[in-house]
Backbone as CSV, one residue per row, in Angstrom:
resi,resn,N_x,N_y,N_z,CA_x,CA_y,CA_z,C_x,C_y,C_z
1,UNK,-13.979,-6.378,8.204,-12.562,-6.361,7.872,-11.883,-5.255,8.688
2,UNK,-10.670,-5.615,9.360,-10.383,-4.526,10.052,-9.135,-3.616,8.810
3,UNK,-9.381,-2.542,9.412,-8.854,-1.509,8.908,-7.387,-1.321,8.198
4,UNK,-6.954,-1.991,9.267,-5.156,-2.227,9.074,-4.484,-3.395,8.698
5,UNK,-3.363,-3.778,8.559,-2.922,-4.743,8.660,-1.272,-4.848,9.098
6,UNK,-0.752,-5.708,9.431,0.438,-5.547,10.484,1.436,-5.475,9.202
7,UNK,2.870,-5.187,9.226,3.518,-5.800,8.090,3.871,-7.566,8.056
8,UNK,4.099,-8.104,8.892,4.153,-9.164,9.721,2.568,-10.684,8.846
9,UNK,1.443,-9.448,8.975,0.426,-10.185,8.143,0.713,-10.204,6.477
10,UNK,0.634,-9.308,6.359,0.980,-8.793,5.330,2.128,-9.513,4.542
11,UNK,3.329,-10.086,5.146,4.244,-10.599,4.529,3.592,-12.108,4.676
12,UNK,2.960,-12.860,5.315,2.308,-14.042,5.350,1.503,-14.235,4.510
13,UNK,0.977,-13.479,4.064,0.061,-13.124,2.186,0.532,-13.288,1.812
14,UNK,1.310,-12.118,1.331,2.560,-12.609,-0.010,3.304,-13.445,0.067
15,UNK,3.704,-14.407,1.177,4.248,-15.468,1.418,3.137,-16.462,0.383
16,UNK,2.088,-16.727,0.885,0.689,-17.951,0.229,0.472,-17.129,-0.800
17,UNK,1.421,-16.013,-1.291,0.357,-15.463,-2.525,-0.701,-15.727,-2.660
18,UNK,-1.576,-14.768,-2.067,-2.938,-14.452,-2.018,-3.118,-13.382,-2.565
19,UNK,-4.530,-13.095,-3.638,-4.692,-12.101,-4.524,-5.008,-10.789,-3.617
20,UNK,-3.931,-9.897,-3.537,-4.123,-8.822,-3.226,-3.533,-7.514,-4.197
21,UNK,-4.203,-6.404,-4.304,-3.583,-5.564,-5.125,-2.459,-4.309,-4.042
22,UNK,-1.821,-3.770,-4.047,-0.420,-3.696,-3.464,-0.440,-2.031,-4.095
23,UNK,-0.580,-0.834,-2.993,-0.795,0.134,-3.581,0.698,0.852,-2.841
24,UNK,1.356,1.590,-3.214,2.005,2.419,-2.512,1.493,4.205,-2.424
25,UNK,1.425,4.864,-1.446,0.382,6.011,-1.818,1.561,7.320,-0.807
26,UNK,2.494,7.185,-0.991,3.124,7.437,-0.405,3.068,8.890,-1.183
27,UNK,3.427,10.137,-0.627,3.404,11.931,-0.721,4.290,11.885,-1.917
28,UNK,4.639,12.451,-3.409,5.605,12.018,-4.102,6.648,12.236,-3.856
29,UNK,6.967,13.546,-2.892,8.066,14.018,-2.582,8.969,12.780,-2.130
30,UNK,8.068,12.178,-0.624,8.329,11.073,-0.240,9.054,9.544,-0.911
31,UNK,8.207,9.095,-1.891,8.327,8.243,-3.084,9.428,8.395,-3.629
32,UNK,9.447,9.950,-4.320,11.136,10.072,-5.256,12.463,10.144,-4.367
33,UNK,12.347,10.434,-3.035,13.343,10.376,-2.083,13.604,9.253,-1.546
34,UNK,12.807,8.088,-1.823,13.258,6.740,-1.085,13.482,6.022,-2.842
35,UNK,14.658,5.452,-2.700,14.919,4.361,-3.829,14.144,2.679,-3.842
36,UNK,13.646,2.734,-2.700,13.162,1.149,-2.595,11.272,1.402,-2.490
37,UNK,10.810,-0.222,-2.924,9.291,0.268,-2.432,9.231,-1.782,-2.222
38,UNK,7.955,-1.823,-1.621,7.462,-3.195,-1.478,7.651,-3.849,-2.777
39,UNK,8.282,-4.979,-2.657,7.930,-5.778,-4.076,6.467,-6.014,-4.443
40,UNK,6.185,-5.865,-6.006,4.762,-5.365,-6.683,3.882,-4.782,-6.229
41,UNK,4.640,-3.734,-5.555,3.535,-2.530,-4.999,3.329,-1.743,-6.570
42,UNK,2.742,-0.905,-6.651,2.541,0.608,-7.811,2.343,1.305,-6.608
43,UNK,2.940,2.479,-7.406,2.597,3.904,-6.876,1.743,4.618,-7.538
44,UNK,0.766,5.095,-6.696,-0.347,6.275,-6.988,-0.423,7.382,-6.088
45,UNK,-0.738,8.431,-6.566,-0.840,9.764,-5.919,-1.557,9.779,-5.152
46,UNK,-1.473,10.211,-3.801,-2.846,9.800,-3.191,-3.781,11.178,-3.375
47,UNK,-3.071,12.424,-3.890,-3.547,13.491,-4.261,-4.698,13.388,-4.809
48,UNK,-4.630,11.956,-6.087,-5.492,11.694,-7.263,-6.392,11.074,-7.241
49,UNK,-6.723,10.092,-5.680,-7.356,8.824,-5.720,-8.772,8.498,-6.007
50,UNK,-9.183,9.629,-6.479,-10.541,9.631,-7.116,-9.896,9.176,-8.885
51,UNK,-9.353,9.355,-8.873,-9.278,8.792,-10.407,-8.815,7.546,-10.488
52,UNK,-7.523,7.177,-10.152,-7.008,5.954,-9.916,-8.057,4.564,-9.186
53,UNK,-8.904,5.160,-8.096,-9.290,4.398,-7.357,-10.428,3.402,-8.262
54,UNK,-10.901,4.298,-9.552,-12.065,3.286,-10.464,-11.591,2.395,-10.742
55,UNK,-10.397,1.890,-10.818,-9.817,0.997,-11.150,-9.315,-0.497,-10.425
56,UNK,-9.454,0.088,-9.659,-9.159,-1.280,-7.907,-10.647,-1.890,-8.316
57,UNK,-9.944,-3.353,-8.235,-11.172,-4.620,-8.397,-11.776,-4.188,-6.723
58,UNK,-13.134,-4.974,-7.280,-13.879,-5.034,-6.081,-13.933,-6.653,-5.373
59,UNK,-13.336,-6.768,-6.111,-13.584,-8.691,-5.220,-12.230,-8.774,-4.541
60,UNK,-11.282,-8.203,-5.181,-10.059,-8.760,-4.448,-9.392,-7.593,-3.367
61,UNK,-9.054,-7.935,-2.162,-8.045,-6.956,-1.064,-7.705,-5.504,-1.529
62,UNK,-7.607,-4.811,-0.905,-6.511,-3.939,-1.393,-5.420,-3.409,-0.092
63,UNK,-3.970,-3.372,-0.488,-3.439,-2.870,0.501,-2.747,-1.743,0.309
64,UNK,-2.837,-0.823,1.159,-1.974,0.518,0.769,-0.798,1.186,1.656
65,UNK,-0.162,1.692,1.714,0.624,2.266,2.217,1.784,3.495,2.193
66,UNK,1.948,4.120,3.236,2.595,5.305,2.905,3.929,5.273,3.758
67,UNK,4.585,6.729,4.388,5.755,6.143,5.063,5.539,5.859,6.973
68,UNK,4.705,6.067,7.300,4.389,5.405,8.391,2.837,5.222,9.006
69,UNK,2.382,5.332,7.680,0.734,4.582,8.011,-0.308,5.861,9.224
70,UNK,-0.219,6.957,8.602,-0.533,7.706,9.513,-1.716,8.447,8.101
71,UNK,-1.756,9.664,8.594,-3.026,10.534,7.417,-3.057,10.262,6.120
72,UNK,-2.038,10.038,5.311,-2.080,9.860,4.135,-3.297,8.409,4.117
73,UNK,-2.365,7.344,4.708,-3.168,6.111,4.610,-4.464,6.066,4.948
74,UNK,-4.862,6.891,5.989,-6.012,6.665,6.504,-6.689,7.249,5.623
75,UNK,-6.560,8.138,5.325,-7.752,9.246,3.672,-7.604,8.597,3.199
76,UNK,-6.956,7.874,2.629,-6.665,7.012,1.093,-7.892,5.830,1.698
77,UNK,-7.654,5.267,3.017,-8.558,4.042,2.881,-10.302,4.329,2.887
78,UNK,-9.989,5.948,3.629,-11.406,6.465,3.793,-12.087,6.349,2.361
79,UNK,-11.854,6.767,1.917,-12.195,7.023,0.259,-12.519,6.014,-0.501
80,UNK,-11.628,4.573,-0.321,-11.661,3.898,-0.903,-12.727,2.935,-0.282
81,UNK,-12.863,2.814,1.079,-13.903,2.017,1.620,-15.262,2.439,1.767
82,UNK,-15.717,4.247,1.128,-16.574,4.318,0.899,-17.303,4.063,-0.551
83,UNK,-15.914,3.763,-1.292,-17.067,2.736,-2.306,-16.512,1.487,-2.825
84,UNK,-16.826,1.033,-1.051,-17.192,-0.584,-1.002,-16.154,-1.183,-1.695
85,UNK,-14.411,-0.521,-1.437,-13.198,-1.297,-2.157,-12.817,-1.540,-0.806
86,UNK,-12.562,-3.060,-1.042,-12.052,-4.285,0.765,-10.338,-3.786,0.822
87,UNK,-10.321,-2.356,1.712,-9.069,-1.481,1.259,-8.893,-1.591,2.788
88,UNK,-7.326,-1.817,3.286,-6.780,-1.456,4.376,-5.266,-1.395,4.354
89,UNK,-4.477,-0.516,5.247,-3.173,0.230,5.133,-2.543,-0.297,6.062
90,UNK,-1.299,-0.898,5.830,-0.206,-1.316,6.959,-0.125,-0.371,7.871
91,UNK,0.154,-0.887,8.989,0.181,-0.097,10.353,1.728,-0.124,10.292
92,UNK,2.264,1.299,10.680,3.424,1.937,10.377,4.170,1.953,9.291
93,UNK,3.290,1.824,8.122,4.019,1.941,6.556,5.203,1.218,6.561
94,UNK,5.680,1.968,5.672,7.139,1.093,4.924,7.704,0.940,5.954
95,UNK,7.760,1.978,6.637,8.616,1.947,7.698,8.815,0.148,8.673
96,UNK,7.539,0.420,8.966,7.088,-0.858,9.343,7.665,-2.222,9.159
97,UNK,7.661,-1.983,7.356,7.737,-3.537,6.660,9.265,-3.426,6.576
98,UNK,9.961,-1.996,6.354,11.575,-2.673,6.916,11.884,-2.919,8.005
99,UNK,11.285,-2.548,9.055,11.475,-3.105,10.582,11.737,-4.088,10.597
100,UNK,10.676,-5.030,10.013,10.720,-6.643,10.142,11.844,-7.263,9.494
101,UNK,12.510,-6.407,8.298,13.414,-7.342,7.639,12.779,-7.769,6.287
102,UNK,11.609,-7.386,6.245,11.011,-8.103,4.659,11.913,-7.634,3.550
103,UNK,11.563,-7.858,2.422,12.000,-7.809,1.239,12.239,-6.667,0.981
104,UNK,12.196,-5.695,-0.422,12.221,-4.505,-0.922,12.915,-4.628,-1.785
105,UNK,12.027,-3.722,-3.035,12.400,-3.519,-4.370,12.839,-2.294,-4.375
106,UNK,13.882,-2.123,-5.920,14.454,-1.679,-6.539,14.190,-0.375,-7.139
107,UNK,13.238,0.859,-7.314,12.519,1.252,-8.483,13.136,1.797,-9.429
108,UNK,14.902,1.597,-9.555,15.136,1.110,-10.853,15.550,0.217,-11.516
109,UNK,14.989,-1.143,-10.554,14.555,-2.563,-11.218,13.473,-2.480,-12.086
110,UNK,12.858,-1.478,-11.789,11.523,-1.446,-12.516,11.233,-0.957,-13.628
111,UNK,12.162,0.158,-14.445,12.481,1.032,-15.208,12.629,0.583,-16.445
């Protein structure tokens, strides 16, 4: 499995809704300063991801992302692909997935 994934792929998933779990891991500072996030992403600390991470199924994807797919993402996937979670991070984060024009939620739609 490669490492990354484009936003471009990524929106072609969630297009066929395909079971993937949808992480946002973005710095919090980061997180509370942007009002929008991927539709059914969650946010987790990536500070924390030893705790959070017991929780990611092992059969299904995982995708993560931060604000431009750089250190944060890559530790986060390190971690997670050393125990054997099928984890990879959009290449250029959010950033990325508004480039293209995709979607974006609310997070106080979510509230």
């Amino acid at each position: 499995m490669n490492r990354t994934i484009t936003a471009q792929e990524l929106r072609v998933l969630i297009d066929k809704a395909e079971p993937i779990t949808l992480i946002d891991v973005r710095r919090k500072a980061d997180y509370d300063a942007d009002p929008q996030m991927i539709p059914n992403a969650v946010w987790r600390d990536p500070e924390r991801v030893n705790q959070w991470s017991r929780d990611l199924p092992q059969d299904e994807e995982v995708v993560i992302y931060c604000v431009h797919g750089r250190s944060v993402s890559n530790s986060v996937v390190d971690h997670l692909q050393l125990k054997n979670i099928k984890a990879r991070y959009i290449e250029g984060g959010i950033a990325a997935w508004n480039q293209i024009g995709a979607p974006v939620a609310s997070k106080n739609d979510r509230r």
